[in-house]
TORKOL-4160 file (C-alpha; in steps of 0.2 Angstrom, whole numbers, padded with zeros to 4 digits, m for minus):
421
<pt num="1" X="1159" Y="m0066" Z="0982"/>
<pt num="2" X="1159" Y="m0062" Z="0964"/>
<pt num="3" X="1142" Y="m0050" Z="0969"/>
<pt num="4" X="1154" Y="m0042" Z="0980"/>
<pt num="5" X="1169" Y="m0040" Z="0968"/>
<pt num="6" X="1156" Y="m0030" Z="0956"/>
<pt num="7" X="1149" Y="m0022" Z="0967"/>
<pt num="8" X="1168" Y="m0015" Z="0971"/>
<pt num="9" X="1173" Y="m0011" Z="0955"/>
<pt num="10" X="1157" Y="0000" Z="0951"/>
<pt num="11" X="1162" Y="0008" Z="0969"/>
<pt num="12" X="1179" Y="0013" Z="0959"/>
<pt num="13" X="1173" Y="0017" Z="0944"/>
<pt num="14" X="1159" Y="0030" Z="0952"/>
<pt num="15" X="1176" Y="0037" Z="0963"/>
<pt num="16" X="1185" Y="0038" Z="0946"/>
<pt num="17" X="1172" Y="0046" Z="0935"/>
<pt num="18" X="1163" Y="0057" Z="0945"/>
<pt num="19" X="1171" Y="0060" Z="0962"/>
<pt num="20" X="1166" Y="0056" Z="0981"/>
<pt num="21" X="1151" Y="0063" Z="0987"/>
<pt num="22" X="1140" Y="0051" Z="0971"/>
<pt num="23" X="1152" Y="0038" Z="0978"/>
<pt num="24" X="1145" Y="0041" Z="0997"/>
<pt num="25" X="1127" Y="0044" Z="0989"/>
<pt num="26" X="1128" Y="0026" Z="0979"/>
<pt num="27" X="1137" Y="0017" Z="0992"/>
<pt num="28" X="1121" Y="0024" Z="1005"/>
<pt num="29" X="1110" Y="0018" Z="0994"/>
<pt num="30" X="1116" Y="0000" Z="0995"/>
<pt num="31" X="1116" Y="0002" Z="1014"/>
<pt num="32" X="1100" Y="0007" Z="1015"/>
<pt num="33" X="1091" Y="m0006" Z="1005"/>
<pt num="34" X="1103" Y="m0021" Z="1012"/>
<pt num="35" X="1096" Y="m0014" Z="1030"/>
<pt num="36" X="1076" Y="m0008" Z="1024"/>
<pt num="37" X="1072" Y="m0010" Z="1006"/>
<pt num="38" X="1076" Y="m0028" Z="1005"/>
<pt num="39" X="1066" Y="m0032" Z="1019"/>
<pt num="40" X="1053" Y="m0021" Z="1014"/>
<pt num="41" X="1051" Y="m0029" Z="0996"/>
<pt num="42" X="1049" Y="m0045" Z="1003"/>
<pt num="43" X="1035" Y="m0042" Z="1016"/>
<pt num="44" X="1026" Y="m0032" Z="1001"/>
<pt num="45" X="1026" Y="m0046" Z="0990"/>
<pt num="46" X="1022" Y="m0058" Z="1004"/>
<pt num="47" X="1007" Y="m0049" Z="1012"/>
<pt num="48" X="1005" Y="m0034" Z="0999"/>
<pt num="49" X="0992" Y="m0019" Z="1004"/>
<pt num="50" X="0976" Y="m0020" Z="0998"/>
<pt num="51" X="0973" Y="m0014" Z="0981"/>
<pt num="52" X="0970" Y="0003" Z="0974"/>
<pt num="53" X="0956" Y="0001" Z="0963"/>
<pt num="54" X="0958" Y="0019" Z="0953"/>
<pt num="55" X="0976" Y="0020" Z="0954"/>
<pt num="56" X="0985" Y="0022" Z="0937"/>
<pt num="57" X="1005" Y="0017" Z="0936"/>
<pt num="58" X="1017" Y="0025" Z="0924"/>
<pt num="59" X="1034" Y="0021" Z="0919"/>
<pt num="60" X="1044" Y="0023" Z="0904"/>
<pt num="61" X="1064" Y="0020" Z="0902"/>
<pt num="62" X="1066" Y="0039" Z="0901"/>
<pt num="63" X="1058" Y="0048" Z="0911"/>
<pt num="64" X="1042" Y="0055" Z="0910"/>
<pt num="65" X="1043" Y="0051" Z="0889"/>
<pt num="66" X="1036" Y="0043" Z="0874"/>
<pt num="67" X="1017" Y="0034" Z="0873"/>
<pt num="68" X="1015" Y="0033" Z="0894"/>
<pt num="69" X="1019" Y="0052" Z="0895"/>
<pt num="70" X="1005" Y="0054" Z="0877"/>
<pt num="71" X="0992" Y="0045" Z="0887"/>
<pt num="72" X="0994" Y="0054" Z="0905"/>
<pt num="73" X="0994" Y="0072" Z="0896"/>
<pt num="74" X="0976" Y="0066" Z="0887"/>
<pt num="75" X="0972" Y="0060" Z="0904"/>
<pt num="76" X="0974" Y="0076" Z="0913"/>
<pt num="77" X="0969" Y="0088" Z="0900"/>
<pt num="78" X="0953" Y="0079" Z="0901"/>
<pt num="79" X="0949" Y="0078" Z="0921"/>
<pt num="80" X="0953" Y="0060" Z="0920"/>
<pt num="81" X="0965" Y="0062" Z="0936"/>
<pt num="82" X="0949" Y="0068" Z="0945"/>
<pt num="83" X="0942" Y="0050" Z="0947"/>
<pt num="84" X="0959" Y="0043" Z="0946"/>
<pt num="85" X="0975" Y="0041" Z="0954"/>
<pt num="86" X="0990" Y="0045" Z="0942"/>
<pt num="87" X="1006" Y="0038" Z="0948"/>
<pt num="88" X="1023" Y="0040" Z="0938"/>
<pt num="89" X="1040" Y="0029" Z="0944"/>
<pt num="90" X="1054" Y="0042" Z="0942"/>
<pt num="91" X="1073" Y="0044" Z="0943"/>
<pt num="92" X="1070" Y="0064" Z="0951"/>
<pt num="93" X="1051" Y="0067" Z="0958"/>
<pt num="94" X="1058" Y="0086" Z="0961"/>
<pt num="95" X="1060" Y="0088" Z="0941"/>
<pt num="96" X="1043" Y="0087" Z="0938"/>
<pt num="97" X="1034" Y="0099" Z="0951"/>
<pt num="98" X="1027" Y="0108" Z="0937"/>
<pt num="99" X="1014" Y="0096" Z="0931"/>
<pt num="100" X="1009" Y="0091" Z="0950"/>
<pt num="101" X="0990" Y="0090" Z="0948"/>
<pt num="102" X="0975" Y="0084" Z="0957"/>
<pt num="103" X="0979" Y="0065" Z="0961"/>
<pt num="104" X="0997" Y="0066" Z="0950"/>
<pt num="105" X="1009" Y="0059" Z="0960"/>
<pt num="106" X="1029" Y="0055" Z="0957"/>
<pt num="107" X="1037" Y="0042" Z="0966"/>
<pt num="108" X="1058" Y="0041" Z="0967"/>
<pt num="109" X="1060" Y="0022" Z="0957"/>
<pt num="110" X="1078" Y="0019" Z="0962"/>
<pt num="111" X="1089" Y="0022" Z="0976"/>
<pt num="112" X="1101" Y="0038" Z="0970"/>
<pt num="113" X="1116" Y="0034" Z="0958"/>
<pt num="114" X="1111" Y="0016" Z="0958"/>
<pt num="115" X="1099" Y="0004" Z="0948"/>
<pt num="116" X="1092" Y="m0002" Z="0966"/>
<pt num="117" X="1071" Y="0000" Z="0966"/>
<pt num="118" X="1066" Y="0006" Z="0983"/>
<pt num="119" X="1053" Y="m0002" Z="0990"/>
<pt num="120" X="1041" Y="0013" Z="0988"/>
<pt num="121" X="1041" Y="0006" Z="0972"/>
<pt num="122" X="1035" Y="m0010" Z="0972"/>
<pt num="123" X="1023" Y="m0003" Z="0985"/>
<pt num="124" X="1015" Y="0006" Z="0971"/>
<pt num="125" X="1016" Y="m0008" Z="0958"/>
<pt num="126" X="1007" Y="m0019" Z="0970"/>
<pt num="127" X="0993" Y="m0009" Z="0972"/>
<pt num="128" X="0990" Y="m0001" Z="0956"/>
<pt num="129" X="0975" Y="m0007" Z="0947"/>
<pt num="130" X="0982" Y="m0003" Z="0929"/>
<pt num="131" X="1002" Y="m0002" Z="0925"/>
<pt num="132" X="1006" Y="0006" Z="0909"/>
<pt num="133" X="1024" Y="0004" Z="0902"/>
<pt num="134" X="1034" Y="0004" Z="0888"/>
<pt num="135" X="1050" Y="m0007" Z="0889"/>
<pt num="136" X="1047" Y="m0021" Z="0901"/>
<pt num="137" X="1040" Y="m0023" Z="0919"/>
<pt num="138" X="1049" Y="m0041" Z="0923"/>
<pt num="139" X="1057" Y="m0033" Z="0941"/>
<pt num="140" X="1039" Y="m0033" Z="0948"/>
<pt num="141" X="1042" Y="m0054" Z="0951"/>
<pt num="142" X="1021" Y="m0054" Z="0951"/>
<pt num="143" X="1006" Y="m0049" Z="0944"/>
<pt num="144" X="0990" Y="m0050" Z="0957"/>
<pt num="145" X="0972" Y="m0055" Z="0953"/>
<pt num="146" X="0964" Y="m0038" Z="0946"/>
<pt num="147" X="0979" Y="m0030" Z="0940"/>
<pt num="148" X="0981" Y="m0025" Z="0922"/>
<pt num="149" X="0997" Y="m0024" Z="0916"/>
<pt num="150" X="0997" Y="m0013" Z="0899"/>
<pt num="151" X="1013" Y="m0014" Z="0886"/>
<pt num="152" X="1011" Y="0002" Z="0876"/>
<pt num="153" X="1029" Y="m0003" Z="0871"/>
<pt num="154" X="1040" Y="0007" Z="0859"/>
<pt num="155" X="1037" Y="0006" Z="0843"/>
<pt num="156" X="1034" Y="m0009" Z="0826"/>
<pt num="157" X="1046" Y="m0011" Z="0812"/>
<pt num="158" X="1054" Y="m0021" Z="0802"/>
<pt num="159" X="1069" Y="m0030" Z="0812"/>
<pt num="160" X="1067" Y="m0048" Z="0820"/>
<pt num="161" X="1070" Y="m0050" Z="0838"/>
<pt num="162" X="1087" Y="m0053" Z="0840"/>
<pt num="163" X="1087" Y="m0058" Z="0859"/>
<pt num="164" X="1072" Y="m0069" Z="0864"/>
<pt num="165" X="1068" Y="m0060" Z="0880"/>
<pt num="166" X="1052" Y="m0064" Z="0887"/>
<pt num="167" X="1042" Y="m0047" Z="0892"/>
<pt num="168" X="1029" Y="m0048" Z="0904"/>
<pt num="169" X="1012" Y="m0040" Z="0899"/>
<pt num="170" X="0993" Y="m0044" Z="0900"/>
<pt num="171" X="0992" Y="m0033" Z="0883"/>
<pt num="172" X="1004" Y="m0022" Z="0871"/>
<pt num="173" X="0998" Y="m0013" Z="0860"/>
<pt num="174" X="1003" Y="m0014" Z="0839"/>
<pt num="175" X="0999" Y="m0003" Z="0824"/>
<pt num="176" X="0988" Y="m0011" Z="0815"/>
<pt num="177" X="0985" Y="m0033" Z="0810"/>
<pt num="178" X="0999" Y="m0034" Z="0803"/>
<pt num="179" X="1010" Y="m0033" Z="0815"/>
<pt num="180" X="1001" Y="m0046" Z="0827"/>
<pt num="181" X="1009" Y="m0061" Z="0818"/>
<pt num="182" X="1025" Y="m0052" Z="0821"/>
<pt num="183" X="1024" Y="m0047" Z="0837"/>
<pt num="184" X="1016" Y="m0065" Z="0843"/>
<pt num="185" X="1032" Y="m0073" Z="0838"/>
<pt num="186" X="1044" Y="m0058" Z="0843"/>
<pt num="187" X="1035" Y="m0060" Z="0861"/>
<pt num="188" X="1031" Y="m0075" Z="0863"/>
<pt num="189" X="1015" Y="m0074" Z="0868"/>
<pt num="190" X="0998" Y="m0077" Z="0861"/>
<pt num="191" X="0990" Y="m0066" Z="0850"/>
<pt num="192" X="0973" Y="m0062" Z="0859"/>
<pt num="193" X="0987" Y="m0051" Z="0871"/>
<pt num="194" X="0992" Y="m0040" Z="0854"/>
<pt num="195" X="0980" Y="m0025" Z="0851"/>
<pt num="196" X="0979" Y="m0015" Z="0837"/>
<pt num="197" X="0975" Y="0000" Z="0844"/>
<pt num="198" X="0988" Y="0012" Z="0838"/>
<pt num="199" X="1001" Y="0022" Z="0849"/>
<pt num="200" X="0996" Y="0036" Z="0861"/>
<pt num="201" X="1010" Y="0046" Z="0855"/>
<pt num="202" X="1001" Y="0045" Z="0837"/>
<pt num="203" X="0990" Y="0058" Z="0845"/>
<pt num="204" X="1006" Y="0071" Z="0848"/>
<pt num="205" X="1015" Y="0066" Z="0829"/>
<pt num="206" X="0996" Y="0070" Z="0821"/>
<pt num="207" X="0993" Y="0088" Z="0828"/>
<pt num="208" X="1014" Y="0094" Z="0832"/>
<pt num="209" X="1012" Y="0110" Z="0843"/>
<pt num="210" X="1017" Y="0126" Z="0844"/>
<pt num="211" X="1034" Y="0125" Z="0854"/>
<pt num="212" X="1038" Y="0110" Z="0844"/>
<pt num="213" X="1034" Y="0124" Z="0827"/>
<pt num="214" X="1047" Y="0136" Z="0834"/>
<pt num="215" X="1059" Y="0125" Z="0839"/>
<pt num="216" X="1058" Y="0121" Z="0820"/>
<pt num="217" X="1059" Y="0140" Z="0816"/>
<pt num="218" X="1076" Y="0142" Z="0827"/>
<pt num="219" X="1085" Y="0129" Z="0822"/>
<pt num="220" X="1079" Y="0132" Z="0801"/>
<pt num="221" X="1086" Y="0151" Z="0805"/>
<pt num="222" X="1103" Y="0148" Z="0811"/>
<pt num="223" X="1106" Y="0135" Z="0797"/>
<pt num="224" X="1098" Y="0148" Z="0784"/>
<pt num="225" X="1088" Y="0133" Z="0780"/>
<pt num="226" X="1070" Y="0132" Z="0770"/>
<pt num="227" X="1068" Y="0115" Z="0773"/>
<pt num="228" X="1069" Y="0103" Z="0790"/>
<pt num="229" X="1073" Y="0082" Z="0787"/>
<pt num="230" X="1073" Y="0072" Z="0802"/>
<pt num="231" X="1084" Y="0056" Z="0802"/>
<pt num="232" X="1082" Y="0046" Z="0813"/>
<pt num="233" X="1093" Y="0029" Z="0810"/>
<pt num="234" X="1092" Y="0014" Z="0822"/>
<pt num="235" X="1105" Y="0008" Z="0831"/>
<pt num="236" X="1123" Y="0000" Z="0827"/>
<pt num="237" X="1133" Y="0001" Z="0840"/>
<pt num="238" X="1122" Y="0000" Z="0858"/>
<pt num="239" X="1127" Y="0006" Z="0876"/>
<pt num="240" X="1124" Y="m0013" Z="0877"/>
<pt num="241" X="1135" Y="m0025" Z="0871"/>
<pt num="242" X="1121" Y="m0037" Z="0871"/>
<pt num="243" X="1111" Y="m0028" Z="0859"/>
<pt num="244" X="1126" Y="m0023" Z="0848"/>
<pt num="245" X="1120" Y="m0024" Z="0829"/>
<pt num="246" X="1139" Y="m0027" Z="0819"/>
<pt num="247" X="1132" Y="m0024" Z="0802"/>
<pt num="248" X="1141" Y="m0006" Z="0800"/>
<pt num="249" X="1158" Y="m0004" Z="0803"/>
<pt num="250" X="1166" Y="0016" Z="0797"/>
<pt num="251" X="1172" Y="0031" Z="0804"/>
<pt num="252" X="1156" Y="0038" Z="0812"/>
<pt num="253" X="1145" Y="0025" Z="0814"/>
<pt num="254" X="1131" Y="0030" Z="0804"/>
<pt num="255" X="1124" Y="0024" Z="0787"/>
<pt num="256" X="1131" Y="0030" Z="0771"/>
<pt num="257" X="1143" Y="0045" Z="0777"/>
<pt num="258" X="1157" Y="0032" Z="0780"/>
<pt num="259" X="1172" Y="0043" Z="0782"/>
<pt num="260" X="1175" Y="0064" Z="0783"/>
<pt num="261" X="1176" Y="0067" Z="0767"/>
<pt num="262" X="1159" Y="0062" Z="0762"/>
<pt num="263" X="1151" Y="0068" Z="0778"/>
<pt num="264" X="1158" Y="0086" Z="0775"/>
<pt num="265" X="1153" Y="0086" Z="0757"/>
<pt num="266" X="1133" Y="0080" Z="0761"/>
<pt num="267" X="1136" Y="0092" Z="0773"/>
<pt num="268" X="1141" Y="0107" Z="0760"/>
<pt num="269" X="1128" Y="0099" Z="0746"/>
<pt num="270" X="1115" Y="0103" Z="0761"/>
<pt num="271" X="1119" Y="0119" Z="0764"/>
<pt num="272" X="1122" Y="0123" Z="0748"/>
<pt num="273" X="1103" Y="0121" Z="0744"/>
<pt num="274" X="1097" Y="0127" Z="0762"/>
<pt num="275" X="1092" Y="0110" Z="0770"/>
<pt num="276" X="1095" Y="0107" Z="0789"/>
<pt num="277" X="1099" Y="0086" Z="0793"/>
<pt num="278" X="1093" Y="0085" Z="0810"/>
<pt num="279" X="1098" Y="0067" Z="0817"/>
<pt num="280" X="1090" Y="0061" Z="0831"/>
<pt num="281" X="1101" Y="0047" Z="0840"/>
<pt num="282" X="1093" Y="0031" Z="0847"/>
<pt num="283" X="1094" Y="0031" Z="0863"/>
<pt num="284" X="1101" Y="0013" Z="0864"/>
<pt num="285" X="1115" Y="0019" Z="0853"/>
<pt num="286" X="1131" Y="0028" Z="0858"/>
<pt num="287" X="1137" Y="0044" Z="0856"/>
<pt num="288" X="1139" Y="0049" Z="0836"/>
<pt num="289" X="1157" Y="0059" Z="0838"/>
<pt num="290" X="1162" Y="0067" Z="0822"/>
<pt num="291" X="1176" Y="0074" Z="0832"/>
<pt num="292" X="1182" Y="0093" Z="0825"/>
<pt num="293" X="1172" Y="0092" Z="0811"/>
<pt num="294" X="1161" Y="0109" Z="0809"/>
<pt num="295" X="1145" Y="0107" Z="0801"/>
<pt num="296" X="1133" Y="0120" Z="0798"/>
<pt num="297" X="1116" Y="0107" Z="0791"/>
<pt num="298" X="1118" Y="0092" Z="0801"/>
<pt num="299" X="1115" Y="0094" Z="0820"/>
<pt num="300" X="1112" Y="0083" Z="0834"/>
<pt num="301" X="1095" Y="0084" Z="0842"/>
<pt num="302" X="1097" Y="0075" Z="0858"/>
<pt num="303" X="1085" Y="0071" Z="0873"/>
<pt num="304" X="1090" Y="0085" Z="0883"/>
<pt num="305" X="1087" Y="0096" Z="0869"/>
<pt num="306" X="1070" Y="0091" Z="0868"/>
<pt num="307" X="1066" Y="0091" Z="0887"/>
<pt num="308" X="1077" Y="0110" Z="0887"/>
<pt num="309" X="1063" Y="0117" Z="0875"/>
<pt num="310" X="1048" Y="0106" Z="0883"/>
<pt num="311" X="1046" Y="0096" Z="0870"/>
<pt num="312" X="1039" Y="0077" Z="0867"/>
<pt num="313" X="1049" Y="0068" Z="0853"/>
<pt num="314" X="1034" Y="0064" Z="0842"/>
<pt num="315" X="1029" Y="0083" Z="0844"/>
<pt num="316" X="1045" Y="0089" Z="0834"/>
<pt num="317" X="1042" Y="0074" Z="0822"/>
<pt num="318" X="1029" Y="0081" Z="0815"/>
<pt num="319" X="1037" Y="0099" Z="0810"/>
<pt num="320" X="1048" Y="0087" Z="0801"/>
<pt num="321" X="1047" Y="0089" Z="0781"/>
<pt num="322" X="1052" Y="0074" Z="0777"/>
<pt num="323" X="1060" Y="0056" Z="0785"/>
<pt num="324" X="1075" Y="0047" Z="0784"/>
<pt num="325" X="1078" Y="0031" Z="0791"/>
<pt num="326" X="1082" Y="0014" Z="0787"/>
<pt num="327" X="1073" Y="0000" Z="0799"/>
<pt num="328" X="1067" Y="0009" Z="0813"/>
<pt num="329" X="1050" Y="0009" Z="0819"/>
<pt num="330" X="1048" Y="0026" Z="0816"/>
<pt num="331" X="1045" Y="0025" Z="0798"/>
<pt num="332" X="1029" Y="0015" Z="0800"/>
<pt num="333" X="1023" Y="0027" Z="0813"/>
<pt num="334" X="1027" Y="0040" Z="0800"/>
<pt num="335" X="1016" Y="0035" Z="0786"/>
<pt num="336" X="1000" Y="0042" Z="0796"/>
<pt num="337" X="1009" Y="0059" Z="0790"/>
<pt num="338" X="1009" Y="0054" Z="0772"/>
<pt num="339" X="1027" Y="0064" Z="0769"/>
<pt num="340" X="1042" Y="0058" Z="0759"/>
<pt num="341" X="1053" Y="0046" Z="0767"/>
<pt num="342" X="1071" Y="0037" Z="0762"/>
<pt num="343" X="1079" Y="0022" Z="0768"/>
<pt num="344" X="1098" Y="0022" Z="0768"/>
<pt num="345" X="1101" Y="0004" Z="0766"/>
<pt num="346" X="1119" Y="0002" Z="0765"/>
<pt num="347" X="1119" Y="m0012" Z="0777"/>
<pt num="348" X="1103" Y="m0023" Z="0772"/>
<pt num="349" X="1113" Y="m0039" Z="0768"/>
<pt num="350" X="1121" Y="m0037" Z="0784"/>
<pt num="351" X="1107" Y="m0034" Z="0794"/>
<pt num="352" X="1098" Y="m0048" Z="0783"/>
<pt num="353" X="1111" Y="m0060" Z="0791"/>
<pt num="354" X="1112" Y="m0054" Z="0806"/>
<pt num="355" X="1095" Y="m0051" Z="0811"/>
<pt num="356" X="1084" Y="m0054" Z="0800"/>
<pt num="357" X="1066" Y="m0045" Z="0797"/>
<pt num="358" X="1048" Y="m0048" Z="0802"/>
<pt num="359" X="1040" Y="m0046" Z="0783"/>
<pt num="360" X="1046" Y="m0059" Z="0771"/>
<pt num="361" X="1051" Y="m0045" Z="0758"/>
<pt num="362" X="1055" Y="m0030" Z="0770"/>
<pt num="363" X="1057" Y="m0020" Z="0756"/>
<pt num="364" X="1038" Y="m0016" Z="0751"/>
<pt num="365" X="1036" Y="m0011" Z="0767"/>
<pt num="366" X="1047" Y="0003" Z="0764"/>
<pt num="367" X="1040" Y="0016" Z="0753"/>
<pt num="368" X="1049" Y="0029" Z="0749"/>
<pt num="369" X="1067" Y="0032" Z="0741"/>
<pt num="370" X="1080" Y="0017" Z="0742"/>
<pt num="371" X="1096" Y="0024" Z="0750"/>
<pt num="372" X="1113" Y="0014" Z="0745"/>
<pt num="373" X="1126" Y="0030" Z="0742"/>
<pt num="374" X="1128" Y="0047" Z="0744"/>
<pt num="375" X="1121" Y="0050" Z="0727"/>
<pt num="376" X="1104" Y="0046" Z="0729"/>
<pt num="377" X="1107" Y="0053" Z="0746"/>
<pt num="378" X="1109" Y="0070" Z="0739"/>
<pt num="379" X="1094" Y="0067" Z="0724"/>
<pt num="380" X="1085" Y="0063" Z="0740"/>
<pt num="381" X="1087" Y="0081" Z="0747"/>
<pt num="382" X="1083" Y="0091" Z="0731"/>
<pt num="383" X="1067" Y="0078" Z="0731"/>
<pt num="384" X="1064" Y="0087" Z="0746"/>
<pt num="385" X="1069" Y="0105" Z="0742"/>
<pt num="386" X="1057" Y="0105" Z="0726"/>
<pt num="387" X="1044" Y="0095" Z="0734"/>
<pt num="388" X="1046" Y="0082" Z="0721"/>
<pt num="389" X="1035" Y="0066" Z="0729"/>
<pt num="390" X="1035" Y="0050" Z="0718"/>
<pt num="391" X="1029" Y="0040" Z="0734"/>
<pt num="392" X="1012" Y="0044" Z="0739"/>
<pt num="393" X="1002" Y="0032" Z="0731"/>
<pt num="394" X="1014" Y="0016" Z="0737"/>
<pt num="395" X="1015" Y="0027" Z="0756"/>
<pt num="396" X="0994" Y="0025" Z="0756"/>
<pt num="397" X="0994" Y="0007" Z="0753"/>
<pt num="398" X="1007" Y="0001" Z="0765"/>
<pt num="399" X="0998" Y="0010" Z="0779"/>
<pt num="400" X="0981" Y="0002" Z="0774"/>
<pt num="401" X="0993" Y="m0012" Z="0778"/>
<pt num="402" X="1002" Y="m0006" Z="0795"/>
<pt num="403" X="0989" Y="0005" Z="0803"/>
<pt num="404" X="0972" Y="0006" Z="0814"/>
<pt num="405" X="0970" Y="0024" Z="0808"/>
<pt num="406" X="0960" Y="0032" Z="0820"/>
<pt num="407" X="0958" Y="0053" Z="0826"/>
<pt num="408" X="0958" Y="0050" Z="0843"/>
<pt num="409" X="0973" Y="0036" Z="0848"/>
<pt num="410" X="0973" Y="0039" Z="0869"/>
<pt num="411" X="0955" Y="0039" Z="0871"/>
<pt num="412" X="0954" Y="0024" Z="0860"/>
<pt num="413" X="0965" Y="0015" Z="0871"/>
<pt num="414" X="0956" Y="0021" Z="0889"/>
<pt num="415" X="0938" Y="0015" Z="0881"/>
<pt num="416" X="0946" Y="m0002" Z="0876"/>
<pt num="417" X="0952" Y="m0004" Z="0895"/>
<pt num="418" X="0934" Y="0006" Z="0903"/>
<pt num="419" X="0945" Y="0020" Z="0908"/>
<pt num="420" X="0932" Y="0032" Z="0908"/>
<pt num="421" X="0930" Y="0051" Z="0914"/>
């Protein structure tokens, strides 16, 4: 009953928001699985095919992104799909007819305008010989003997795990040995299943490209900018309520810009001394809004941006010229470009009592400009603008620290699994 009753009010919701004919497609997609899929999932996991032993599955929480899609690219580029099936679980298989390749396929996860995995799906989990992923692959309700399934997860930092939830994996991958302590208790698993074999997606932040160089170009010339800083805060307030962090309370939602008149200032100081702020939103946290505002030197770079110009996050990270960030992963994984970064920490006690941290003194571990105000916010910048770098040596040895550093992260980790051409 209470099933139903949800079920229900989505139904109204989806007539509300977005009309009848994703109402019809979403309540035909519950039809259709009550009357084939269920069924069909069950008999799979009871009696499932025989096992493909050169099939490869991919799945990441967006589409098509982030270390899985680092790893397939290296794949294909070097006639890996020749010997191998490549099989990506995706929201729209039509999106990506462009990079249909020899033994590249992509299957439809979900049933359309639902969260609902059809059972083509588990067809293809329960025959796959390697599954890699990066958020979790709990849904699959099994693993059979032979099966391999590969973590390449989403990044290391410096937060503790807030919500205990198990994640099923047969490895993940970490940085570098520091982190398998971390993530052993973060997990809960044992360390043997923690490799330190870097990220795939190290492999795209280390070489950039060319569109991702342009991209930098365009956006430098209509801010009459010289000089591009990527910030990339974590999150605060998540689509989730479950993963809420509280520790950051003001107008916007963001670290030290608490209300408009700072945020149009810092906005002005950057303009002023022809510096673009590109903020880069987690993707777990909601919408920034800074509602009529007009800012010329901080811009939004969203998903879509990225996927509009063809671009992989961690390509555009590396056009950045310099980092700002505060707890996120993405400041370990940008040491392996030895620039300037800064730490807005405003909220560290907060988060201290929160959350908590996975290093005993977090703070080491972040080297680069300390960030509690706008003041330091701004010296930060013209740091930046005059290539002023007091960091370096203290950068170098925390990635001695944090980092397997090697040229080649994808074919390091295809070797460590005898995935070979």
């Amino acid at each position: 009953m209470e099933r139903a009753q949800r079920i229900l009010k989505k139904f109204s919701k989806i007539l509300k928001e977005q009309g009848a004919g994703p109402l019809f497609t979403t309540f035909k997609g519950y039809v259709t699985y009550a009357l084939y899929d269920r069924w069909k999932v069950r008999r799979l996991r009871k009696f499932p095919p025989r096992m493909v032993k050169n099939r490869i599955l991919f799945e990441t929480n967006d589409d098509f992104t982030d270390n899985c899609r680092a790893l397939f690219d290296y794949m294909v580029a070097n006639g890996y799909n020749k010997k191998y099936e490549l099989v990506w679980l995706v929201h729209e298989p039509e999106k990506y007819k462009k990079y249909q390749a020899e033994n590249v396929k992509f299957v439809r996860n979900f049933k359309k305008n639902t969260t609902i995995r059809r059972a083509a799906a588990y067809r293809y989990a329960l025959t796959s010989a390697f599954i890699f992923y990066t958020q979790a692959f709990n849904w699959i309700g099994m693993a059979r003997k032979g099966q391999t399934f590969v973590n390449l997860w989403h990044g290391c930092g410096y937060k503790a795990n807030k919500n205990n939830r198990k994640v099923f994996f047969d490895y993940c991958l970490v940085p570098g040995d520091v982190f398998i302590e971390t993530k052993k208790e973060f997990f809960g698993c044992s360390s043997r299943k923690l490799l330190a074999l870097g990220y795939p997606r190290y492999d795209q932040m280390m070489k950039g490209s060319d569109a991702a160089r342009a991209y930098k170009e365009k956006l430098l010339k209509a801010a009459d900018s010289d000089k591009l800083i990527l910030w990339m805060p974590t999150y605060r307030h998540a689509s989730s309520e479950r993963l809420n962090e509280e520790t950051l309370n003001n107008e916007f939602n963001i670290p030290i810009l608490d209300d408009k008149e700072r945020l149009l200032a810092f906005n002005n100081f950057c303009r002023d001394n022809h510096v673009l702020v590109v903020i880069k939103k987690h993707y777990l946290q909601i919408p920034y809004d800074f509602g009529e505002n007009v800012l010329t030197n901080i811009v939004y770079l969203e998903n879509q941006d990225l996927e509009d110009n063809g671009l992989q996050l961690y390509e555009f990270i590396n056009c950045s010229d310099a980092l700002i960030s505060d707890y996120s992963s993405v400041a370990i994984d940008y040491l392996l470009l030895n620039r300037p970064i800064g730490f807005t920490l405003d909220d560290y006690d907060a988060y201290t009592e929160s959350r908590g941290w996975v290093f005993e003194d977090p703070l080491e571990y972040m080297p680069g400009k300390h960030i509690y105000n706008v003041q330091q916010f701004e010296q930060f910048v013209l740091d930046v603008k005059n290539g002023k770098d007091d960091y370096e040596n203290q950068r170098k040895a925390i990635l001695a620290k944090t980092h397997n550093v090697t040229d080649n992260y994808c074919k390091r980790v295809l070797d460590y699994f005898k995935i070979t051409v």
